[in-house]
C-alpha positions, -999 to +999 in steps of 0.1 A: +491+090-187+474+089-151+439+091-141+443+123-130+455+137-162+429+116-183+402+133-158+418+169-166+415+168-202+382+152-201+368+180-183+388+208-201+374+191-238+339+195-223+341+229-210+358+239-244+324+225-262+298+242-233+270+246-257+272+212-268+276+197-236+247+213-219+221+203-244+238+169-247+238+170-208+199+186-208+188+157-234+202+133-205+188+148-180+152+147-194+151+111-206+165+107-164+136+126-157+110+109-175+122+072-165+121+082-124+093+105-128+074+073-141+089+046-118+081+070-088+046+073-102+044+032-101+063+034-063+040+062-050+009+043-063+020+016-043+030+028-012-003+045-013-026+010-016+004-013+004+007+020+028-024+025+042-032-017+047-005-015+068-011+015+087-047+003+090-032-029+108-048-056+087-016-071+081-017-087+117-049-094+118-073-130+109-104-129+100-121-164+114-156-174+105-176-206+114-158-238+102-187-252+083-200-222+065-187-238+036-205-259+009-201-291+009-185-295+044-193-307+073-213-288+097-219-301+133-236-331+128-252-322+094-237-314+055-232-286+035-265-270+014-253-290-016-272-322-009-261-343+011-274-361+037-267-360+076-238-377+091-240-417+089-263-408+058-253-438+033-227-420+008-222-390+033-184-384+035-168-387+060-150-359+077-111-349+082-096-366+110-080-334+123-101-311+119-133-300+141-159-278+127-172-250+150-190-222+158-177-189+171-189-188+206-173-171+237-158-208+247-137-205+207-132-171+215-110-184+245-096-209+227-084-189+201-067-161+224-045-192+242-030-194+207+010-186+207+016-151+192-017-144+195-026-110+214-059-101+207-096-116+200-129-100+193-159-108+173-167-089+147-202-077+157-225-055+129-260-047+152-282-026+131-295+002+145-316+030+141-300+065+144-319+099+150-308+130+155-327+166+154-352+158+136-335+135+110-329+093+115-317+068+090-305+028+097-268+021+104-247-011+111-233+001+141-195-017+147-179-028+172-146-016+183-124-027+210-096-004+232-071-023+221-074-012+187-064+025+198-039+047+179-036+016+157-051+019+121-081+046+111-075+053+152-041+064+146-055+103+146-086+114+151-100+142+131-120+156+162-124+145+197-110+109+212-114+078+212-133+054+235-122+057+274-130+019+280-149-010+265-183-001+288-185+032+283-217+046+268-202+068+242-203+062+205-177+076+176-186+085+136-174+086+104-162+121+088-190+113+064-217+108+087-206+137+103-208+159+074-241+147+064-253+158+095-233+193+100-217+199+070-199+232+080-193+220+112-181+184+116-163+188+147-194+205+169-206+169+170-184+161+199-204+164+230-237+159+211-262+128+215-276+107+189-302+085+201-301+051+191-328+023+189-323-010+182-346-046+183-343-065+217-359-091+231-367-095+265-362-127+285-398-139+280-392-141+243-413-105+234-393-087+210-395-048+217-378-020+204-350-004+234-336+034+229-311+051+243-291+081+237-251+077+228-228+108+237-208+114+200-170+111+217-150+113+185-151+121+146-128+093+124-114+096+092-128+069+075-114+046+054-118+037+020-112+008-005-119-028-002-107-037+035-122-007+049-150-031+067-125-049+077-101-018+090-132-019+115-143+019+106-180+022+104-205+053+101-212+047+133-188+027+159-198+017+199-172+001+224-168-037+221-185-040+258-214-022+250-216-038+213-218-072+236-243-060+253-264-051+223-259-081+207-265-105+234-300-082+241-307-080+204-335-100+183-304-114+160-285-132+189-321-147+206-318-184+218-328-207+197-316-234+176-280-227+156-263-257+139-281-284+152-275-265+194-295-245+214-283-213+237-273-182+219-266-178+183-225-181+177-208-149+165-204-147+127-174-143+128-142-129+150-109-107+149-074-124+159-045-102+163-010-113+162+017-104+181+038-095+145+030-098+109+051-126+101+034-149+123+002-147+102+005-176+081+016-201+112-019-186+134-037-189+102-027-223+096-035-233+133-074-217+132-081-238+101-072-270+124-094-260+150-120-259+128-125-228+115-122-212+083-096-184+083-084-160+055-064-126+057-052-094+040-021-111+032-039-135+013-045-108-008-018-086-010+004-107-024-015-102-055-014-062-054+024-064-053+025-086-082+000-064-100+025-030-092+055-049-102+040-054-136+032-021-134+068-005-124+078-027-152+054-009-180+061+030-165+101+020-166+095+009-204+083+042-210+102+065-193+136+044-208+124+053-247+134+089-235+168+083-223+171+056-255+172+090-275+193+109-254+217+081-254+221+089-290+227+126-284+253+114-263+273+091-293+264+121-315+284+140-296+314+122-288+318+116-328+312+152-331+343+153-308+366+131-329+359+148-360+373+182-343+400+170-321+420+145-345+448+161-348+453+165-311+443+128-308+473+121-335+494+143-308+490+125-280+493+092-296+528+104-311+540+115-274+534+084-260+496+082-257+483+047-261+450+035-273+438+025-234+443+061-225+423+079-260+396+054-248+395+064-214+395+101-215+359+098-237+349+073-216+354+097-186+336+123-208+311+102-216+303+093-176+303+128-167+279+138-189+256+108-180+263+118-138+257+153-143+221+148-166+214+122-140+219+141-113+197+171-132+171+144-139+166+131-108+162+166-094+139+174-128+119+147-122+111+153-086+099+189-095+077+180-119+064+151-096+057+177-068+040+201-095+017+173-100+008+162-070+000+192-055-020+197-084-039+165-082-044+169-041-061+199-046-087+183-071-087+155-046-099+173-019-126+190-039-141+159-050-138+150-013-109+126-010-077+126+015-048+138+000-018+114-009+016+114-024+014+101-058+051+101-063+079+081-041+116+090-045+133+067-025+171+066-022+174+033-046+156+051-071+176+077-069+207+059-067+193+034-097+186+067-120+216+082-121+239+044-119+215+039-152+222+068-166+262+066-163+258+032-175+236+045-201+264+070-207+291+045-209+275+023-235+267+056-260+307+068-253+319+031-259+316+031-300+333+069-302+359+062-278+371+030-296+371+052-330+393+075-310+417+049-299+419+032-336+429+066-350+462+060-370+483+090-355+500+095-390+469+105-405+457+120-377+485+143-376+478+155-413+442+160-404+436+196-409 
């Protein structure tokens, strides 16, 4: 018997038994349906969280702070605040050969931009400020944001108006929140507007006083949420890098005086280094902690998210497989069902010339088809009800004020992976029935009635 021929009677035995093989088929189909609707739960989830780091482009980016801000090192010429003494103190220890501790200055900021690989540095400047507008005013950390950081990130899109022409331009952008809390029906009339902004200087006899001036609003931003949205550099309130500087270098926090055992300006608390490419993070990281400084960055982090949503993909596939576990047994049902009415054609066959390899492979074959088609039903059952749900739960979203998201990710390898399973799946239910079929002693079979 060919292939062909075995593929012939398979399908004409399963369109004989239509009733049976659409629910057997259906049952398939929703255990396919649960276990992707579940593992594209776990993917969507992830691509959300993983998604939005990278759009926000933390993944190329190093924080660097101050090289002795931590206890027990030490710090320019002094120790740690955990009791030791200064440096050729009796019992002070000693510190690393190769490494230097510094400050973040405008000289480090050099240093670290003549780094391979490295394309950008900026510090990380917070001024607090003191916002007004009509007749309102509340305090704000006001952030710093450099041009270079343009359609990268939060900047990607802005909800209304643009983002900064240059780095001295007098011009300020705000969150969507602050935004609504100051226009809530009309956001995007803020554009074009002035807040005025105050801040504590001090001038260059030493006599702190208070300097105002009013910021054109240039642009609304989206901002982000979760626990690197500080670092995403999205603030209520965000000014250009070169007039940040400015700020800062005139501001009460940055006043000369003595910092780490120096005088001059207080050091920045801490800076941004951008990389050329994400994969070069670790080797630039690695470098800033020998010059000193102590480095860290999302990828530090992430590593444990994506062992946290593999655990999770894990759990949801557990699940969703208990489903197709049951179908699998509608499956063997059915294929014994199918022995029990077709022995006497079985005993036919196998008198002809049939042989046990090809009774086995024409269930086999009817057992596949059944777990392609339910797979193929489930995938497409599964990402109905995923889209039912998520359009569901966007619109609750929004209401309570969030951005909407896709909470469910088919990706072709899922797809692929569902219905493979659910052949396999197939295969393993058909396997018992089919070797039944083949034992079948075609004597008795032919006196079956």
């Amino acid at each position: 018997m060919t292939l062909r021929d075995a593929i012939d009677l398979a399908f004409r035995n399963l369109r004989q038994a239509k009733l049976r093989t659409f629910l057997t088929t259906l049952g398939v189909s929703i255990g396919i349906a649960s276990l992707a609707g579940m593992v594209s739960l776990g993917v969507g989830l992830q691509d959300q969280t993983v998604g939005r780091l990278q759009r926000s482009g933390l993944f190329d980016a190093v924080t660097v702070l101050p090289g002795g801000d931590r206890p027990g090192v030490m710090m320019g010429g002094r120790l740690g605040p955990r009791g030791f003494g200064r440096r050729g103190d009796p019992g002070a220890p000693a510190a690393a050969p190769d490494r230097v501790e510094r400050d973040i200055n405008d000289q480090a900021l050099a240093d670290l931009a003549a780094l391979e690989h490295v394309r950008d540095v900026y510090p990380a400047l917070r001024i607090p400020v003191e916002m007004k507008y009509g007749g309102e005013s509340e305090f704000a950390l006001a952030a710093a944001v450099p041009v270079s950081v343009r359609g990268e990130g939060a900047f990607q899109s802005m909800t209304y108006g643009r983002f900064f022409a240059s780095d001295a331009e007098i011009a300020c952008m705000v969150s969507l929140d602050l935004a609504k809390r100051i226009d809530e029906k009309a956001p995007g009339a803020l554009v074009g507007r002035s807040l005025t902004l105050n801040y504590a200087a001090v001038t260059p006899t030493g006599v702190p006083q208070r300097t105002e001036f009013a910021c054109p609003i240039v642009g609304v931003v989206e901002r982000e949420t979760g626990p690197f949205a500080a670092a995403a550099g999205v603030s209520p309130l965000m000014l250009p890098m070169g007039k940040a500087r400015e700020m800062y270098a005139a501001s009460a926090i940055a006043a000369p005086g003595v910092s780490r055992g120096t005088s001059g300006p207080r050091p920045y608390g801490s800076a941004v280094v951008r990389v050329t490419a994400a994969q070069f993070v670790p080797d630039v990281q690695e470098r800033i902690k020998r010059m000193g400084f102590n480095a860290y960055s999302v990828g530090d982090s992430i590593q444990g998210i994506k062992r946290a949503f593999i655990l999770l993909d894990i759990i949801l596939s557990l699940i969703g497989s208990i489903a197709l576990a049951v179908s699998s047994l509608g499956i063997m049902n059915t294929m014994v069902m199918s022995i029990l009415e077709r022995t006497r054609e079985i005993g036919i066959m196998k008198a002809i010339g049939g042989s046990d390899g090809d009774i086995r492979r024409i269930f086999l074959i009817e057992a596949s088809a059944i777990g392609f088609l339910g797979g193929v039903a489930g995938v497409i059952l599964g990402w109905g009800v995923g889209r039912a749900i998520n359009f569901g739960a966007n619109i609750y979203v929004e209401q309570q004020g969030g951005a909407a998201g896709n909470l469910f990710s088919l990706p072709f390898w899922l797809i692929g992976g569902a219905i493979g399973f659910s052949i396999a799946v197939s295969l393993l239910a058909g396997s018992y029935p089919a070797a039944r079929a083949a034992r079948l002693d075609p004597i008795q079979a032919l006196r079956h009635d």
